[in-house]
C-alpha positions in Angstrom: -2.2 5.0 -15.3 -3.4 2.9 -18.0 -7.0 3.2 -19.2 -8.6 0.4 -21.1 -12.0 0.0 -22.5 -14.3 -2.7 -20.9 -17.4 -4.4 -22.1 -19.6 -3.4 -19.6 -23.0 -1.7 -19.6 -22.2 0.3 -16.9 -19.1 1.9 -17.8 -17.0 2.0 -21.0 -13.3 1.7 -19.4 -11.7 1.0 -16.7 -8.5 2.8 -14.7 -5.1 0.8 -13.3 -2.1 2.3 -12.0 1.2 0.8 -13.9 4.4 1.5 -12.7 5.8 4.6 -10.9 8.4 6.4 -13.6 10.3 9.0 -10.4 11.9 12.0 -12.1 9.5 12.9 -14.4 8.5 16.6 -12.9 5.4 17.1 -14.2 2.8 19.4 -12.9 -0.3 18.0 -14.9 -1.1 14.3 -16.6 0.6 14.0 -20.0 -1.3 11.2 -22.1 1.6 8.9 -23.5 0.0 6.1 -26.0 -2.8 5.8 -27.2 -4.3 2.3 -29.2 -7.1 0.3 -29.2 -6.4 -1.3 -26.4 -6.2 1.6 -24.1 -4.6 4.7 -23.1 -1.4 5.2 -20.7 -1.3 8.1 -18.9 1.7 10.0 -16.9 0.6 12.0 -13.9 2.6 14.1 -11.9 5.3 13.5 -9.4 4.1 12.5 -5.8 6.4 12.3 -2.6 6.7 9.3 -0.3 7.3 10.0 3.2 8.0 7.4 5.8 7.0 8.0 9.2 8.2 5.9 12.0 4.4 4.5 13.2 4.5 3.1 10.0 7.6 0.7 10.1 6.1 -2.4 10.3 3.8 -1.9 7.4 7.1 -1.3 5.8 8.4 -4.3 6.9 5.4 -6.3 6.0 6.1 -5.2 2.1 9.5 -5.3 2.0 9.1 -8.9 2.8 6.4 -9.7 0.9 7.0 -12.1 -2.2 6.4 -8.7 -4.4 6.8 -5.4 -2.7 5.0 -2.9 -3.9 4.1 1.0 -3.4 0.6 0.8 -3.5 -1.3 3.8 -5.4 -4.5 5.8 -4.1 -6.4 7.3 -6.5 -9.8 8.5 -7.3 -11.7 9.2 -10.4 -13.9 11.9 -9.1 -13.8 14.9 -11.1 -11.4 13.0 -13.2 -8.4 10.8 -12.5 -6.1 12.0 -9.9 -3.1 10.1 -8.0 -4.2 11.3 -4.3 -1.2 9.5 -2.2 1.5 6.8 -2.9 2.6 4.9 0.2 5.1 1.8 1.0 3.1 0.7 4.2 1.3 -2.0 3.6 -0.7 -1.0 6.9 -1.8 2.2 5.9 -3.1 0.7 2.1 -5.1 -1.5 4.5 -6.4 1.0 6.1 -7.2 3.3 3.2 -9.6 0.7 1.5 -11.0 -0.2 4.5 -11.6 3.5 4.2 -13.6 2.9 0.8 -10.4 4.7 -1.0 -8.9 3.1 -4.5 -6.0 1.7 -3.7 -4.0 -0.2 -6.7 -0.1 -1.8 -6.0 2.6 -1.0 -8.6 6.0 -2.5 -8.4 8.9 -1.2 -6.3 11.0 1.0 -8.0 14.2 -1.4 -7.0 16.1 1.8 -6.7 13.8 2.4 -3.3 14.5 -0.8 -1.6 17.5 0.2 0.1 16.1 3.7 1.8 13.3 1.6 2.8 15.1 -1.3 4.0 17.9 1.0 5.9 14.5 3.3 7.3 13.0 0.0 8.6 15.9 -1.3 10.5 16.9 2.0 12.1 13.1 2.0 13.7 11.1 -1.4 13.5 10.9 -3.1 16.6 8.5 -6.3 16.6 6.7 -6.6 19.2 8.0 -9.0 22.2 6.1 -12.1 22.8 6.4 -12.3 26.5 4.4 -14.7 29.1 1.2 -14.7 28.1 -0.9 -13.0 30.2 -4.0 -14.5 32.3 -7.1 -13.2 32.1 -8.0 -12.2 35.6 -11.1 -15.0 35.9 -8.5 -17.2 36.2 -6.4 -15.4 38.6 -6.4 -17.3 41.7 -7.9 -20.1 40.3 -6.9 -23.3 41.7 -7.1 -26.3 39.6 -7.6 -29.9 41.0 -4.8 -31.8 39.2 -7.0 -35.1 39.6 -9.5 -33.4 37.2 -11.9 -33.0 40.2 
């Protein structure tokens, strides 16, 4: 997480999410850098799951022009990485939600377990006949116009 000063009278910086760095092991934020023009921040290791309900969000990232693994934090009672997800479905539905959600780059390394998980269970849905809605069952209509 990077944290960078703004000129703002309401507030004096301002939180983003980076990059995702897997294998570091931590158990508490470590600051990295500090300058003048912000602060970087590691904070500890959080597991992505996929789940099956999820697959077409999945797909929607993986082929999206830059997929991502999109970040939800909060900065109640300090900055804390709540839940990291690939779905862009369920990111949806966390902001809808009111919840800080910030994309950082695919770890390329990723792509492949997500692409092989995506392909073993996302099924688009069919588009069959389209179906009538039943005013116009039974309807009979005058092919003069009349």
């Amino acid at each position: 997480m990077r944290r960078r000063p703004v000129d703002s009278p309401w507030q004096t910086h301002a939180w983003a999410p980076l990059r995702l760095e897997p294998g570091c092991g931590l158990t508490e934020p470590v600051r990295l850098a500090a300058a003048a023009e912000g602060e970087d921040w590691l904070h500890p290791e959080h597991a992505v799951e996929l789940f099956r309900d999820e697959a077409e969000g999945y797909y929607l990232n993986l082929t999206a022009p830059h997929p991502a693994i999109f970040v939800n934090w909060s900065d109640e009672d300090g900055i804390r990485v709540l839940r990291l997800t690939a779905s862009y479905n369920q990111a949806a539905r966390l902001m809808d939600g009111g919840m800080q959600v910030d994309p950082v780059p695919l770890p390329p390394a990723w792509l492949p377990w997500i692409d092989a998980f995506i392909r073993a269970y996302y099924r688009p849905e069919s588009k069959g006949p389209r179906a009538r809605p039943p005013s116009f069952r039974g309807a009979r209509r005058d092919a003069a116009g009349g």
